[in-house]
N, C-alpha and C positions, 0 to 999 in steps of 0.2 A: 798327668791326667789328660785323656784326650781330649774333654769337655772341660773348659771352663768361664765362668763370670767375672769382671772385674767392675769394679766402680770407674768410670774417669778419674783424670787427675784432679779434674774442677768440680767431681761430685753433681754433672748435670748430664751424664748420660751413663748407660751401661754397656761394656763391651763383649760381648761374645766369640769365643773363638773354638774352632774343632782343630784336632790334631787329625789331619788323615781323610779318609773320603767322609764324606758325609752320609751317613744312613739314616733309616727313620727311627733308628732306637737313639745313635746321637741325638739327632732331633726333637725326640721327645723328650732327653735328661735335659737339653739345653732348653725346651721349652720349660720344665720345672724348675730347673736354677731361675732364669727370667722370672717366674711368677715370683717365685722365695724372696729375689731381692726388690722388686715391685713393691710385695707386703709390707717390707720390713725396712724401704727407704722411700717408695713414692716417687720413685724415677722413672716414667716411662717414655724415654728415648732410648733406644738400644742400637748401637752399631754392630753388625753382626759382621767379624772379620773371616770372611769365606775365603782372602786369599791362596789359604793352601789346605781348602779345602773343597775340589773338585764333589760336585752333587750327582748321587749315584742311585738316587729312589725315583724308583717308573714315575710315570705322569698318574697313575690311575692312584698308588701306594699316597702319593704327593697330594692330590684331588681332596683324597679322603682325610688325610690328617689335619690338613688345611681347614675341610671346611666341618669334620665332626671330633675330629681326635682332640683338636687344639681348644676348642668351644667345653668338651669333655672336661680337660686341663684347670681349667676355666682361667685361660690368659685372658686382660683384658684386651678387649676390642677398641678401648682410646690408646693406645701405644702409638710411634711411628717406630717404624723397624729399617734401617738401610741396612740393605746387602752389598758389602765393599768385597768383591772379586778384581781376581787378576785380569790383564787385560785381554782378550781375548777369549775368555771363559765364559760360556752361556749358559753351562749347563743349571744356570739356577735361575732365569731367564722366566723359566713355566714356574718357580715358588711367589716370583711375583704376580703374575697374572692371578693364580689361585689362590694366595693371599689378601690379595684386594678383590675377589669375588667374594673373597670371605666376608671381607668389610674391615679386614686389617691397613693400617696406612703402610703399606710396605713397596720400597723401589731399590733397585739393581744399579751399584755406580759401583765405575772403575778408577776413582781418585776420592782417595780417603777427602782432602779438603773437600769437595762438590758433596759426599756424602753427610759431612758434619756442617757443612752451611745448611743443603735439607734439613736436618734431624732439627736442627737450633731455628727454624723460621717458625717451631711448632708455636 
């Protein structure tokens, strides 16, 4: 599956991962799984493992879904979301920026630990 959800092991966050580049239809399934497991356990910490998954959607594609596609979805807006990439990888750099104009709590780290101390100070 190139998309999928997992619970943590400790049951207090949700993982995300893509197989492959990232597009905005990835994006949109992975925003519907996040909601589905939202409703259905109340979890909103999501670690989203972008590792090896380089982000390949224009800024304007990005802008949009950010700030009307994802609202559409109707993900909530109290989530925190970390973006755990490789190191040297920025291409998803603009999801945070447009994320938190959105009013999502969302940040860009390169070390899973630093990611999951953010996510856990919620």
């Amino acid at each position: 599956m190139e998309v999928m959800v997992n619970i943590s092991d400790d049951k207090t966050y949700l993982i995300g991962r893509v197989k492959g580049t990232m597009t905005i239809e990835k994006a949109h399934k992975l925003a519907q799984m996040y909601i589905q497991q939202i409703e259905e356990t109340g979890i909103k910490l999501i670690l989203n493992d972008m590792r090896a998954s380089p982000h390949q959607i224009d800024a304007e594609q990005a802008f949009i879904y950010a700030t009307r596609e994802v609202k559409n979805l109707g993900l909530p807006r109290d989530i925190r979301s970390a973006i755990l990439v490789s190191d040297g990888d920025h291409s998803h750099d603009f999801n945070e920026i447009v994320a938190q104009y959105a009013g999502f709590f969302v940040r860009v780290f390169y070390s899973c630990q630093n990611a999951l101390k953010w996510l856990k100070q919620a």
